[in-house]
MARMILUM-295004 format. One line per field, with one value per residue (C-alpha): residue in one letter; x, y, z. Coordinates in steps of 0.001 Angstrom, whole numbers, plus 500000, padded with zeros to 6 digits. Each point is the difference from the previous one (the first is absolute). Layout:
N
res [A / ...];
u [X / ...];
v [Y / ...];
w [Z / ...];
This chain:
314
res [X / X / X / X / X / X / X / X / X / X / X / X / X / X / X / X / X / X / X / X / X / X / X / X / X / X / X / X / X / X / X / X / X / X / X / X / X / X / X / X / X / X / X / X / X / X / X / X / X / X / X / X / X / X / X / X / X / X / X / X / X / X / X / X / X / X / X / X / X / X / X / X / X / X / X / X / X / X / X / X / X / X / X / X / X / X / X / X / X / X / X / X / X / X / X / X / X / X / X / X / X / X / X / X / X / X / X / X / X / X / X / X / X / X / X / X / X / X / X / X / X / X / X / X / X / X / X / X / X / X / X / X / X / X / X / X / X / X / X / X / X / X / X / X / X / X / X / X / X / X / X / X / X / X / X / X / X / X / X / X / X / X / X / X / X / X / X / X / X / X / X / X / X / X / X / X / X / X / X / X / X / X / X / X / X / X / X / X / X / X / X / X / X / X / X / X / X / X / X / X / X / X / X / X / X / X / X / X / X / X / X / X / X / X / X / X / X / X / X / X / X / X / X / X / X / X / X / X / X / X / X / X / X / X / X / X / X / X / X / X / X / X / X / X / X / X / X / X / X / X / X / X / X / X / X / X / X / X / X / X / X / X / X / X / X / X / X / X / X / X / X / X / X / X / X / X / X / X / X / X / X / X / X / X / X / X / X / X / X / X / X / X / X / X / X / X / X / X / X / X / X / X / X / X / X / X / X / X / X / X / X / X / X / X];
u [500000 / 502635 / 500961 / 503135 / 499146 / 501806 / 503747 / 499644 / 499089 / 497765 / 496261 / 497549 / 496813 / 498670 / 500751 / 500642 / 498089 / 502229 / 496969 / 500557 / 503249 / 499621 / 499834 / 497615 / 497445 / 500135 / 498754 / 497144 / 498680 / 500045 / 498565 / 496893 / 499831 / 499478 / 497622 / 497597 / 500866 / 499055 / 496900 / 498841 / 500698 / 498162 / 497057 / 500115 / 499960 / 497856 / 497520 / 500089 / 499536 / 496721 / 498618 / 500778 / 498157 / 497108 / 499526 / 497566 / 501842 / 503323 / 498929 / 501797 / 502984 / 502220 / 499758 / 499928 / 503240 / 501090 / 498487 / 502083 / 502983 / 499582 / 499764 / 503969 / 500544 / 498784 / 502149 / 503325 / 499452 / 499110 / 502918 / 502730 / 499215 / 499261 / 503730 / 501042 / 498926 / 502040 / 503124 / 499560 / 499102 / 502762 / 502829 / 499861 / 498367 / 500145 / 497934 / 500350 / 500857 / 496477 / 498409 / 502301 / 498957 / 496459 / 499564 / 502711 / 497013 / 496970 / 502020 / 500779 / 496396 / 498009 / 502737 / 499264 / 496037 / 500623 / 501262 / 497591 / 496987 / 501232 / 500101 / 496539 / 499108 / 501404 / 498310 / 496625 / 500490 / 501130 / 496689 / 497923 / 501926 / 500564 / 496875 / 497354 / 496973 / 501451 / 501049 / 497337 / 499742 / 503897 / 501023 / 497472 / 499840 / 500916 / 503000 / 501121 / 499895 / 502267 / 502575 / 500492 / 500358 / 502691 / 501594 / 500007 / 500706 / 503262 / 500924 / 500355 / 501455 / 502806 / 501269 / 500486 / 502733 / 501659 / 499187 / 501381 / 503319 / 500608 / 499643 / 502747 / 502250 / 502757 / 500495 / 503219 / 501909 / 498610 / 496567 / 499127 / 497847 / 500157 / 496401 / 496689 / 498167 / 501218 / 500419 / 501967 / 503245 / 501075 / 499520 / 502096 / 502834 / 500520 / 499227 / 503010 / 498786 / 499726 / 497403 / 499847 / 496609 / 498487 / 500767 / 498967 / 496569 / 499421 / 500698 / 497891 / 497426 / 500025 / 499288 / 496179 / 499721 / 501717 / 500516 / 496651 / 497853 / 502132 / 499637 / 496557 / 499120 / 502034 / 497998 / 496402 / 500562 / 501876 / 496691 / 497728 / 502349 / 499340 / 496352 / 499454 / 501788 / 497531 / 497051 / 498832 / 498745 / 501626 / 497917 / 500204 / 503710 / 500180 / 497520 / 501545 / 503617 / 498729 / 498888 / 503027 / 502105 / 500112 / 501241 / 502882 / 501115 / 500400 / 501088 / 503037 / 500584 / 500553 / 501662 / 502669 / 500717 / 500306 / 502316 / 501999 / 500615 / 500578 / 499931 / 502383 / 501293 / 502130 / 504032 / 501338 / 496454 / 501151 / 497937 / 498158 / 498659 / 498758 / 498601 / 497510 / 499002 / 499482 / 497871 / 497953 / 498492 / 499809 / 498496 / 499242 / 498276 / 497149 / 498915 / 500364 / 497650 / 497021 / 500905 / 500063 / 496488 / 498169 / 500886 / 499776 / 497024 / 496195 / 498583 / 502235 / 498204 / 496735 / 500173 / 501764 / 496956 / 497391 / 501319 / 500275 / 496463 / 499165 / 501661 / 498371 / 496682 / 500602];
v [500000 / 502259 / 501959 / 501919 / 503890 / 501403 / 500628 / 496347 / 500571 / 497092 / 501666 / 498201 / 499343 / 497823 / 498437 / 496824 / 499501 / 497794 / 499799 / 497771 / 498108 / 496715 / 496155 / 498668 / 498774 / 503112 / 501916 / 497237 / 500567 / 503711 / 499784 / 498156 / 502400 / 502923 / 498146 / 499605 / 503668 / 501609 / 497430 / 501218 / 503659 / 499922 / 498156 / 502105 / 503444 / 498699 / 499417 / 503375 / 501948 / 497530 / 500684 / 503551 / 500362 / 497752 / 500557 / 502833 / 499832 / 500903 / 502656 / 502228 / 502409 / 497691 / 497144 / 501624 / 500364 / 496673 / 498576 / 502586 / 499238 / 496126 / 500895 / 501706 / 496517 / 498121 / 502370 / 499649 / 496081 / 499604 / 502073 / 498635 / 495854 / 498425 / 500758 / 499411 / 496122 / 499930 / 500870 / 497460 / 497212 / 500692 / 501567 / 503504 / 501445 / 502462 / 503487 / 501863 / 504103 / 501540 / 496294 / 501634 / 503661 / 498736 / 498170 / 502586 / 502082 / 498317 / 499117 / 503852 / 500857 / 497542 / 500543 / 503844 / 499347 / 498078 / 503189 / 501992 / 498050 / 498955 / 503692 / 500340 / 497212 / 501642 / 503631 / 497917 / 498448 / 503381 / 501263 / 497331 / 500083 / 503928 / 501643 / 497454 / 502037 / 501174 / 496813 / 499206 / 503452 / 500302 / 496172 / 499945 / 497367 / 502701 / 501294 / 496630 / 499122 / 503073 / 499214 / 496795 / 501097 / 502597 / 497271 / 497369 / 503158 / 501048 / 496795 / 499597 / 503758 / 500342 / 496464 / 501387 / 501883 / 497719 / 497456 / 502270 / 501427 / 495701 / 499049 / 502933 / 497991 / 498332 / 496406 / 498659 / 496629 / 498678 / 498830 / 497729 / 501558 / 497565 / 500508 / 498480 / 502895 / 503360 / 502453 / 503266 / 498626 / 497603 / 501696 / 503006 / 497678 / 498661 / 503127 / 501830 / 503407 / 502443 / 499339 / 503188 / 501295 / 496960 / 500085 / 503809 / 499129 / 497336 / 502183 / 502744 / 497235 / 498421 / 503169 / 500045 / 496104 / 499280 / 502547 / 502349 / 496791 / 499057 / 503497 / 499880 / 496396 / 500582 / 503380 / 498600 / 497308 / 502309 / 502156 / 496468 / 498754 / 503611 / 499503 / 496229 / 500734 / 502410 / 498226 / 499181 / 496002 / 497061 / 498274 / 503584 / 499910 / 496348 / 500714 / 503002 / 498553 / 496944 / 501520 / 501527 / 496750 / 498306 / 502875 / 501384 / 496069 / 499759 / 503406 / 499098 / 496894 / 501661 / 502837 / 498366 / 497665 / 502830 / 501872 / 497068 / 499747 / 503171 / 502792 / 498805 / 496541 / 498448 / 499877 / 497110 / 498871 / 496999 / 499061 / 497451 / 501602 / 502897 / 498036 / 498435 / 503497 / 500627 / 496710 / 500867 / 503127 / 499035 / 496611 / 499194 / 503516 / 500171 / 496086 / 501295 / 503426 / 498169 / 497358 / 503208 / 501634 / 496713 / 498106 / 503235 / 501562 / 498744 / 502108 / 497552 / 497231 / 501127 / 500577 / 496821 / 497945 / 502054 / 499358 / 495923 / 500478 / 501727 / 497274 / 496874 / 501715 / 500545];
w [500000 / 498810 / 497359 / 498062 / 499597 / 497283 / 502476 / 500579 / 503720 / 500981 / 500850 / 502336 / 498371 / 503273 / 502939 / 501820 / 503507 / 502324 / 502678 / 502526 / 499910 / 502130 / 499650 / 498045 / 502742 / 501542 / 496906 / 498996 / 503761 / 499378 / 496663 / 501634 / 502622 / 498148 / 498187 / 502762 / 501116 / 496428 / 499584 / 503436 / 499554 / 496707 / 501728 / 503186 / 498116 / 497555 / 502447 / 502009 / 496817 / 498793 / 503782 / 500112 / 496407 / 501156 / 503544 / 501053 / 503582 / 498648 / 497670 / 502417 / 499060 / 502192 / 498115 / 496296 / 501313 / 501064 / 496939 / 497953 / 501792 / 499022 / 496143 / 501114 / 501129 / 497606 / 497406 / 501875 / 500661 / 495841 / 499670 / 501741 / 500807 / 496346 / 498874 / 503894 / 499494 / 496296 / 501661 / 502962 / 497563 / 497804 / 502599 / 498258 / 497260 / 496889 / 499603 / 497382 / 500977 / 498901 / 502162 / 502847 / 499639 / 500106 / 502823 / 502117 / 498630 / 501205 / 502863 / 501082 / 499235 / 502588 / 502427 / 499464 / 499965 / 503309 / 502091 / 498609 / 500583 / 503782 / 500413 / 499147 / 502405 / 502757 / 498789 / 499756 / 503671 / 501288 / 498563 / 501601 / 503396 / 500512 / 498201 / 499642 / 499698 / 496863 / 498798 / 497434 / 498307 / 499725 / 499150 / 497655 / 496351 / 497890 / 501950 / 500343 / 496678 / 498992 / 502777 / 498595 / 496219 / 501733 / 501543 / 497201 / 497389 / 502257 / 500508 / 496282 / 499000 / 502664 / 499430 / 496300 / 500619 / 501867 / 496867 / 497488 / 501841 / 500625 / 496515 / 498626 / 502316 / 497840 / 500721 / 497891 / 500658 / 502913 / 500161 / 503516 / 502354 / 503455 / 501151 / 498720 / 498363 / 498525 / 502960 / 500126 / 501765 / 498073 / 496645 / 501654 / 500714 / 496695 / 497986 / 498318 / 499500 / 502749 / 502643 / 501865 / 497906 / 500923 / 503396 / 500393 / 498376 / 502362 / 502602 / 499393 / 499150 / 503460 / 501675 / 498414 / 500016 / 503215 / 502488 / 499370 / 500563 / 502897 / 501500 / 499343 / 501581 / 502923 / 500625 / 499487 / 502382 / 502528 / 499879 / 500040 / 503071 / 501698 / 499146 / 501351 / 503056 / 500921 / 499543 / 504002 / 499179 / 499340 / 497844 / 497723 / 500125 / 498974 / 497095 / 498849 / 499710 / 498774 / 496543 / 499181 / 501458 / 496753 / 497965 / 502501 / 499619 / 496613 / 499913 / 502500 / 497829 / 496494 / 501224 / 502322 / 496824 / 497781 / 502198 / 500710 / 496056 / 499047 / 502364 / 503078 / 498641 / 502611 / 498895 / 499409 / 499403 / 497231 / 496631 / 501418 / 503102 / 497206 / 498181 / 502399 / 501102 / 496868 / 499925 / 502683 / 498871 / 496495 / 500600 / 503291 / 501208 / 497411 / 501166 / 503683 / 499462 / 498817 / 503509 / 502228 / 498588 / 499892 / 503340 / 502114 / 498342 / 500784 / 497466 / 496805 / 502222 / 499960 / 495895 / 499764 / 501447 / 498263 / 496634 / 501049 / 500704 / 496841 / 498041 / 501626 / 499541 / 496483];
């Protein structure tokens, strides 16, 4: 997957994914188990979106949210775990550098949608929590639908610069990227040109993407903590936190992965260790949201046996 340019300098026109480099029974267990992990995070988000659309009970802004955080994770999972299994069947694999570009794209762009729409999760508890009497007439379908076209729509635009400054990159000679899909890193190590636009642009990227939604979600549930605490009962305590307890863990999950990766990764931190972090919040993470929402919520219960009920009548 190389060519001669016309000063016989050898250009890369794709890419060889080393993935996971280990013994043969080792790989065929892992191939199985993320398997099971994609069929069940297809199946699990699958189902919260055909509730959420069905369900009368959960035709709430909360879980238009949920359900449009599982199309993210449905996305990312497509994205990343098809050519994941290749390379563990086969001990590496080839991609060629627009395959690469594209799914660093699609990639970049849930990961992006993710932040934005757990920020409006924690804005729509906030809401509920902190100024409930004006919950229904601010959180209301329309607004909801237009914060999640803004997030889906910047999700998409600011991961195109990002897209476009990476693919200018020059690769030339060497072509072997040691991880199992086409992240950032690893396409920075190999590449030949300079990196430092790249870098800058993911900088000034991260500050929108990461650090304003961080900002944000550690403010809303500062104010939601405040709030809680001063309720006088118990029982209105437990109820309060309890509807935002779902959220804050899923929002503590994807975020401490994320910053692991890429914001404060540890030194020394080797390949391998990286690339199960990376694992985890590209694979494991969007089969563990739909978990969280469903096993501590009644309400996915409720719609769950209703629509059982609906079908054996039918």
């Amino acid at each position: 997957m190389k060519i001669l340019d016309d000063q016989n300098q050898t250009t890369v026109t794709g890419f060889y994914l080393l993935g996971f480099q280990a013994g043969n029974t080792l790989r065929i267990i892992l191939f199985f188990l993320l398997l099971i992990v994609c069929f069940v995070t297809i199946c699990g988000n699958l189902l919260i979106i055909t509730l959420v659309s069905i369900s009368k009970n959960l035709h709430t802004p909360m879980y238009f949210f949920i359900s449009q955080l599982s199309i993210s994770d449905i996305l990312l999972t497509s994205d990343i775990v098809p050519n994941t299994l290749h390379i563990l069947l086969n001990n590496g694999g080839s991609i060629t550098f627009i395959g690469c570009i594209t799914q660093y794209c699609f990639y970049c762009s849930s990961e992006s949608f993710e932040c934005f729409i757990l920020t409006v999760m924690s804005y729509d508890r906030y809401v509920a929590i902190c100024n409930p009497l004006h919950y229904n007439s601010i959180m209301t379908s329309e607004y909801c639908v237009k914060l999640a076209i803004i997030c889906w729509l910047g999700g998409f635009s600011i991961t195109l610069s990002d897209m476009i400054t990476t693919s200018m990159l020059n690769f030339c000679g060497h072509n072997i990227l040691d991880h199992f899909f086409c992240d950032l890193i690893p396409l920075l190590d190999i590449a030949c040109s300079n990196v430092f636009i790249v870098q800058l642009d993911i900088y000034l990227i991260s500050i929108p993407v990461v650090f304003i939604p961080t900002i944000i979600i550690v403010i809303s549930y500062g104010k939601i903590i405040f709030t809680v605490l001063g309720i006088s009962s118990n029982t209105g305590r437990q109820k309060a936190f309890s509807t935002c307890s779902s959220h804050l863990i899923v929002v503590s999950l994807f975020y401490w992965t994320i910053f692991g990766v890429y914001i404060f990764p540890t030194k020394g931190q080797t390949l391998n260790i990286s690339k199960m972090m990376s694992l985890l919040y590209t694979v494991f993470t969007p089969m563990i949201n739909p978990i969280i929402y469903s096993l501590r919520n009644k309400d996915i219960w409720k719609a769950v046996q209703e629509t059982k009920k609906k079908m054996v009548w039918q």
